[in-house]
C-alpha positions in Angstrom: 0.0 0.0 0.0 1.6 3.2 -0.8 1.4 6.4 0.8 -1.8 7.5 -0.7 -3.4 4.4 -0.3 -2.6 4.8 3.4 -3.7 8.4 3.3 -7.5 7.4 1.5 -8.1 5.0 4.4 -7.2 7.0 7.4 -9.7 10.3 5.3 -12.2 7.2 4.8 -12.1 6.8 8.6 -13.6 10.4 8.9 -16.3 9.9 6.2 -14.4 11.3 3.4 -13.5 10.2 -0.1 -10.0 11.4 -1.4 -11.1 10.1 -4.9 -14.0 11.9 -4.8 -12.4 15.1 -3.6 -9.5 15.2 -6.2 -12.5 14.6 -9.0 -13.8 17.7 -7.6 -11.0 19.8 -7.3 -10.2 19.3 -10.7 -13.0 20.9 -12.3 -12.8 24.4 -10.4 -11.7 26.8 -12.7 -9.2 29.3 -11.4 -8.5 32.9 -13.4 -5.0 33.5 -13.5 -4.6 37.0 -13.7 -2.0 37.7 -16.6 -0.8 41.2 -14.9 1.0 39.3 -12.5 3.5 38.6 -15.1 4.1 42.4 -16.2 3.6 44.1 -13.1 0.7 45.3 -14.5 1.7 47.6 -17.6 -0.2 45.9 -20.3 0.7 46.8 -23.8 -1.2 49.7 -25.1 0.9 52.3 -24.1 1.1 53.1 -20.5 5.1 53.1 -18.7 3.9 53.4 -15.2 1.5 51.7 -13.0 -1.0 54.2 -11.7 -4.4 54.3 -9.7 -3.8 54.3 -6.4 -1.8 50.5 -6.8 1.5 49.7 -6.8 4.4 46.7 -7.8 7.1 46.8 -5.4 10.4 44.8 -6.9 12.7 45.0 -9.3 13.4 41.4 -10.4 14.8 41.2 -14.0 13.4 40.1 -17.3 10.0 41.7 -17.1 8.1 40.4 -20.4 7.6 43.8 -23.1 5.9 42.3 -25.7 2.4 40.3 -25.8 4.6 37.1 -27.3 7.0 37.6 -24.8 4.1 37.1 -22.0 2.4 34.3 -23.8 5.3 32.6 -23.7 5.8 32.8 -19.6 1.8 32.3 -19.4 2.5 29.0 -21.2 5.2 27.8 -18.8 3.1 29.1 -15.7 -0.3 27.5 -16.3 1.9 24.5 -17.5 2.8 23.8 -13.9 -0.4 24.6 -12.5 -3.1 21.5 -11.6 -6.8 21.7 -12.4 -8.8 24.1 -14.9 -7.2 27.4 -15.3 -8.7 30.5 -16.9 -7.3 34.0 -18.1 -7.9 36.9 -16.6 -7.2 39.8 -19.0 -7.6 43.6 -18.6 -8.3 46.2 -21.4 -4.8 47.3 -21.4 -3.1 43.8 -22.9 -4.9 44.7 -25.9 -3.0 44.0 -29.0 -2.9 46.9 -30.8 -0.1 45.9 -33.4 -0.6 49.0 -36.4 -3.2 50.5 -34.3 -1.4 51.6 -31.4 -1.4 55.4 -30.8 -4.2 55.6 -33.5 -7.0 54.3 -31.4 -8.0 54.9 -27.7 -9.6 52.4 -25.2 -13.3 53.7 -25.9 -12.6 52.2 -29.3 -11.5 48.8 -28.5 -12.8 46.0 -30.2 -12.5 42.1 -30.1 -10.8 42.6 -32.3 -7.5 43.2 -30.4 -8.0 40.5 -28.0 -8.3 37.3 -31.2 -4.7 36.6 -30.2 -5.3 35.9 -26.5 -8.3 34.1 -27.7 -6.0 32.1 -30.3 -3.1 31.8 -27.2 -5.7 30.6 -24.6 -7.5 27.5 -26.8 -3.7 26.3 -27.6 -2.5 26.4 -24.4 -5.8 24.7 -23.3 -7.6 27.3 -20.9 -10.9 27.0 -19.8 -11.7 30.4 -20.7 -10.7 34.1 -20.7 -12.4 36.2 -18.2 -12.0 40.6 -18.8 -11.2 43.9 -16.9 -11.8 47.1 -18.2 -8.4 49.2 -17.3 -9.7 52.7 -15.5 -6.7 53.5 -14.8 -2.8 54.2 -15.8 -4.4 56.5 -18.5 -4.2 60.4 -19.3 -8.3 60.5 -19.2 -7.8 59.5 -15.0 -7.5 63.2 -13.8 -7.2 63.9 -10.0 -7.5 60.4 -9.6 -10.9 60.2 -10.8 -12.6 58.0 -13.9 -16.4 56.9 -14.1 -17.0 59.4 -11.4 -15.3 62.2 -13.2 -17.0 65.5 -12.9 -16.2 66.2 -16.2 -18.7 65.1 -18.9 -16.7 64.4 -21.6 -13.9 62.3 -19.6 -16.9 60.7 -17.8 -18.4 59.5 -21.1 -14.9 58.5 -22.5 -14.7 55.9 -19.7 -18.6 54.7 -19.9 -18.0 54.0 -23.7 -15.1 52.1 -22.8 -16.8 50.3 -20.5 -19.3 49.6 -22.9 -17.2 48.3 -25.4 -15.4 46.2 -22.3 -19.0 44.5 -22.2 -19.1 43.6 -25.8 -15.8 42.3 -25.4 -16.4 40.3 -22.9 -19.6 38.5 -24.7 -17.3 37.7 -27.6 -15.0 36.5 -25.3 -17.7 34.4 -23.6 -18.9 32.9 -27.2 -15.2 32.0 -28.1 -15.0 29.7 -25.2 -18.8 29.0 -25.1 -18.7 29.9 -21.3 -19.6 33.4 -19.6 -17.0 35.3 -19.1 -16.4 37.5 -16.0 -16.3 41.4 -16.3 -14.8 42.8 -13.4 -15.3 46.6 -12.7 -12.9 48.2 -10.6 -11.9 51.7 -10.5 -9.5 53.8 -8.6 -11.9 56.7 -7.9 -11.2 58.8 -4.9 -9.5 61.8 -2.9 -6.4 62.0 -0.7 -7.8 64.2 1.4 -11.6 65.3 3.3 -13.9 65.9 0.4 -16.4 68.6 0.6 -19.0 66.3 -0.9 -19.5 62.6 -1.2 -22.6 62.0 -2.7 -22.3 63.7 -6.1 -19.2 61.2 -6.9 -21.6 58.2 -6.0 -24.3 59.4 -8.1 -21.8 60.0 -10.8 -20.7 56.6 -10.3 -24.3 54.9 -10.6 -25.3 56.6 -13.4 -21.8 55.6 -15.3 -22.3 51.8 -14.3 -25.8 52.5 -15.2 -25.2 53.5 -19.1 -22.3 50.6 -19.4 -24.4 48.3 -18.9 -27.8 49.1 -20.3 -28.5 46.3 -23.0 -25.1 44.0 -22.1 -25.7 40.1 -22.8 -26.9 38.6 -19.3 -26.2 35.0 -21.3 -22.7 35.4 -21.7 -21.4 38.5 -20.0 -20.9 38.5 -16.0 -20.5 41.8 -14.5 -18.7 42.1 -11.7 -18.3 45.6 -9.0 -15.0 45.4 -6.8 -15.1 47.7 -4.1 -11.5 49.3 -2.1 -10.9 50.8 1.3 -9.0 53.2 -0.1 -5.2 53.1 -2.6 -1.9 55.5 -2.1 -3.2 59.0 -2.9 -6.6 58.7 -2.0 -6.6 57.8 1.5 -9.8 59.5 3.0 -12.1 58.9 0.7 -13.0 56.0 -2.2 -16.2 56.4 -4.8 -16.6 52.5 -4.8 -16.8 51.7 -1.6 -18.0 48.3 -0.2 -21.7 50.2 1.2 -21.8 51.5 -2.9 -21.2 48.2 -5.0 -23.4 45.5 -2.0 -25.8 47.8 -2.8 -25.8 48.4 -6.4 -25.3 44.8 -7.2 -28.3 44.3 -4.7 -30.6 46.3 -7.2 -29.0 45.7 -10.5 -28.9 42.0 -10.2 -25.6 41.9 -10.3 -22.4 40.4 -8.9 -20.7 41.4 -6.2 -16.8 41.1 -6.4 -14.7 41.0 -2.6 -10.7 41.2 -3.2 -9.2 39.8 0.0 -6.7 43.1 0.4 -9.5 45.2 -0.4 -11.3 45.9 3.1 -10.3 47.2 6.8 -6.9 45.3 8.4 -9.1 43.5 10.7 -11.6 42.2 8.4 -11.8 39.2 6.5 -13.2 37.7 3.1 -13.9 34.8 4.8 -16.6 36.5 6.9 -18.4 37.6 4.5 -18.9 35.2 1.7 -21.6 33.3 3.7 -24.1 37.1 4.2 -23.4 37.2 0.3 -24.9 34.0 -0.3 -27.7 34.5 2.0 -28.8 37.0 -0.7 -27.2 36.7 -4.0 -27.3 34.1 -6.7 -23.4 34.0 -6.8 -20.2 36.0 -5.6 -17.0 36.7 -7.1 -13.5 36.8 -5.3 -9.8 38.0 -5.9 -7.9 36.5 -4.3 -4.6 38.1 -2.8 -2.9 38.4 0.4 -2.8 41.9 2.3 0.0 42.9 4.3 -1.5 45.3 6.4 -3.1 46.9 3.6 -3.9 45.9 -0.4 -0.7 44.9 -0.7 -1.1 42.2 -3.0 1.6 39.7 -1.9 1.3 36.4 -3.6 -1.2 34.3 -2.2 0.2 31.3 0.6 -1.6 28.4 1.7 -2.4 30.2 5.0 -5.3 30.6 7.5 -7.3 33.1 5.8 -7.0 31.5 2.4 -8.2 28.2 4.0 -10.9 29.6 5.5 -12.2 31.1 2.2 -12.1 27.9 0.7 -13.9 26.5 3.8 -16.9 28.5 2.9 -16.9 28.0 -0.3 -16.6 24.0 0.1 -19.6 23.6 3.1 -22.1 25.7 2.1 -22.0 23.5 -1.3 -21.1 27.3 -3.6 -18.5 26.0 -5.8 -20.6 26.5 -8.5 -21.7 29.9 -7.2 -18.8 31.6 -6.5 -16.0 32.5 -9.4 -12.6 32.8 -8.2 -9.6 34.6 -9.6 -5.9 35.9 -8.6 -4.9 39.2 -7.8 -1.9 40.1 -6.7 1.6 41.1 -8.5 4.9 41.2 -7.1 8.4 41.7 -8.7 10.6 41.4 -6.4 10.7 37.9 -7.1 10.8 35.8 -9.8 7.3 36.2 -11.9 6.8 32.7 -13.0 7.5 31.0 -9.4 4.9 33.8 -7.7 1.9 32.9 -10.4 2.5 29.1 -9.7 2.5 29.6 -6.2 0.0 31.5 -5.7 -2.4 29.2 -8.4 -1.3 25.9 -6.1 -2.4 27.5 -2.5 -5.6 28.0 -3.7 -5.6 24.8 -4.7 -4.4 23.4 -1.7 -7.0 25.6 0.0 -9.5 23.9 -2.2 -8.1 20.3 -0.8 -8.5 21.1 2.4 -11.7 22.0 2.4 -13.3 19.1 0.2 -11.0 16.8 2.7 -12.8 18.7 5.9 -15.6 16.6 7.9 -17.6 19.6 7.4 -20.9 17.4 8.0 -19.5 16.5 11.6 -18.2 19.6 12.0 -21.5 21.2 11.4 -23.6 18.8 13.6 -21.3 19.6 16.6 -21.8 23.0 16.0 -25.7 22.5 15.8 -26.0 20.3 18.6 -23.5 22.9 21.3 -21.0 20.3 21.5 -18.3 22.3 20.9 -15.4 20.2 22.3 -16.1 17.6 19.7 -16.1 20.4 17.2 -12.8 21.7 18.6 -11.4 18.6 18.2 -12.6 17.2 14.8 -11.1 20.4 13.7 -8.0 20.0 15.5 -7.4 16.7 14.2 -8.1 17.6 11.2 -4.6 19.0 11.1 -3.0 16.3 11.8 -3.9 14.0 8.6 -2.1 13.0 5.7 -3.1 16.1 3.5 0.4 16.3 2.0 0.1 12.1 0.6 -3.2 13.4 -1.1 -2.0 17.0 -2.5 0.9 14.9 -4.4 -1.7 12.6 -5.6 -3.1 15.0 -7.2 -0.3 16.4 -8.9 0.5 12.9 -10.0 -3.0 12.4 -12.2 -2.4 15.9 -13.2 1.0 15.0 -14.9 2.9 17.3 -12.2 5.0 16.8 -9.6 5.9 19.2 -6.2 8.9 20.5 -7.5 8.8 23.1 -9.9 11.5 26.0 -8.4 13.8 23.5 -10.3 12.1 23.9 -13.9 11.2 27.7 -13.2 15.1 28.3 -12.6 16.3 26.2 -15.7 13.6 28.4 -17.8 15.5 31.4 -16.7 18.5 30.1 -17.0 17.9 29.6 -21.1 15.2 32.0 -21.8 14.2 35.0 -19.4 18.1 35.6 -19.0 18.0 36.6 -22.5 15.9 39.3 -22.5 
């Protein structure tokens, strides 16, 4: 009997089937979020990262062109297990004779057929979409969709319009919704004088984008932020805004891990959402004491998200993607780690005794619970994890591989 073997009878004792589990995990899609491999400059013309966010890290051999990104994309989601998706923004649009000639309320598929092309050869599930309200001349004073000014206001509601067409083409090129995620960087970095007239600005943009989109292939998405580096005191898209706009727009509600208060937690809040919504979106990252966006561990918080997701049977209601960016080390290593903990966080949950666990809870016996989930911690999760990186053609290793692939091709860049 080898180790797994050993490690399905000792899960079996707790009612659970490894088998099963690792079926499971398989088919959850995860969107990788292609920024983290270009620290989030995208190709149609910006030099800097702006919008209140920020890459901290200089590691060498940043990709500069689209080919040049493909080409780590293909090594990453090559050493990734289970179903992976792309997450895209507006700004890896591939221009090619175009650029400088049109401007993001222009955009059409159009510029995206090569990630389209890149994605079915590489095998992805899908390509999910961003709109980029940001790193762009139209942000003034740190403001976009909530823009005082008309004619910058309706620059950025016609590119989120075209962002929604996008995004159904997307969709039909895969044959699977795609995910539109709205975020923007709107605020002020110090008291405003008025709150309110940005927030209605802000519903009526969101509004006008997506009057008439496709509801059968497009999923919109509202991220909210506690606030970004220059607008500290106030943000337009606050958490209070988008619950409630999704609320009454019968849309979906998107919670980034790094994007609420120090001392509160995704995990928290997944299970209100659910009470209420059809299905909730999540990015996730890891916060160091603000949106930091480290790359995402196998930690507490992660495991607890997963938790949620797992017991309260929503993994087919709630869409989850990666977002975080980091360049002070290697690019490659951080996408494949951070795509495996949420993996493992995945595992762990589907190899929980959440039924037990649940009954305790119901019936006040609470040192059986404490102890089911204490032991918990002690089983043979490891045996199972590299079981399923053996049916998915992978092994544990890959620092060794990501080294060699810098060694002959990042090096050279």
């Amino acid at each position: 009997m080898n180790r797994y073997e050993e490690a399905k009878e000792s899960y079996k004792e707790l009612g659970i089937d490894t088998d099963k589990a690792l079926d499971i995990l398989k088919e959850i899609p995860i969107s990788i979020n292609c920024w983290q491999g270009d620290d989030v400059l995208g190709f149609d013309g910006s030099t800097s990262l702006q919008g209140g966010i920020q890459t901290t890290g200089n590691y060498p051999y940043r990709p500069k062109t689209p080919e040049q990104l493909m080409d780590d994309i293909t090594f990453a989601f090559a050493h990734m297990p289970g179903k992976k998706r792309l997450n895209l923004h507006a700004s890896y649009a591939i221009l090619g004779d175009d650029k400088g000639k049109v401007d993001r309320d222009e955009y059409t598929i159009k510029y995206f057929l090569p990630w389209i092309d890149f994605v079915k050869k590489i095998g992805g599930d899908g390509i999910d979409f961003n709109p980029t309200f940001f790193s762009h001349p139209n942000v003034v004073d740190n403001l976009s969709l909530s823009t005082p000014n008309e004619e910058l206001r309706e620059f950025w509601v016609r590119h989120g319009r075209r962002s929604m067409e996008i995004s159904k083409e997307l969709a039909k090129a895969f044959g699977k919704p795609c995910v539109c995620n709205i975020w923007i960087p709107d605020g002020y970095k110090d008291i405003p004088a008025d709150r309110l007239g940005p927030r209605m600005r802000l519903k009526k943009s969101l509004d006008e984008m997506l009057e008439g989109y496709d509801k059968e292939w497009v999923i919109p998405t509202v991220e909210s932020k506690l606030f970004g580096i220059g607008i500290e005191a106030f943000t337009v898209g606050s958490n209070d805004f988008y619950e409630n706009y999704a609320a009454t727009r019968g849309i979906t509600l998107l919670m980034d891990m790094g994007h609420y208060h120090p001392t509160e937690v995704v995990s928290e809040k997944i299970s209100s959402i659910l009470c209420f919504a059809p299905r909730v979106a999540l990015h996730v990252s890891r916060p160091m004491r603000w949106d930091s966006d480290h790359v995402v561990l196998f930690d507490d918080e992660l495991r607890e998200v997963a938790k949620e997701i797992v017991r309260n049977d929503a993994i087919d209601r709630v869409t989850i993607a990666l977002d975080y960016f980091d360049a002070s080390i290697n690019r490659l290593s951080a996408w494949i780690t951070g795509q495996r903990s949420v993996e493992k966080a995945l595992l762990w949950a589907l190899l929980t005794p959440n039924k037990e666990l649940k009954e305790a809870q119901d019936t006040s016996n609470f040192t059986k619970l404490m102890y089911l989930a204490e032991h918990t911690k002690d089983m043979p999760f490891s045996d199972v994890w590299n079981e399923y990186l053996r049916r998915q053609g992978l092994k544990e290793d890959y620092y060794s591989d990501v080294v060699k692939y810098e060694d002959e091709v990042l090096c050279k860049r």
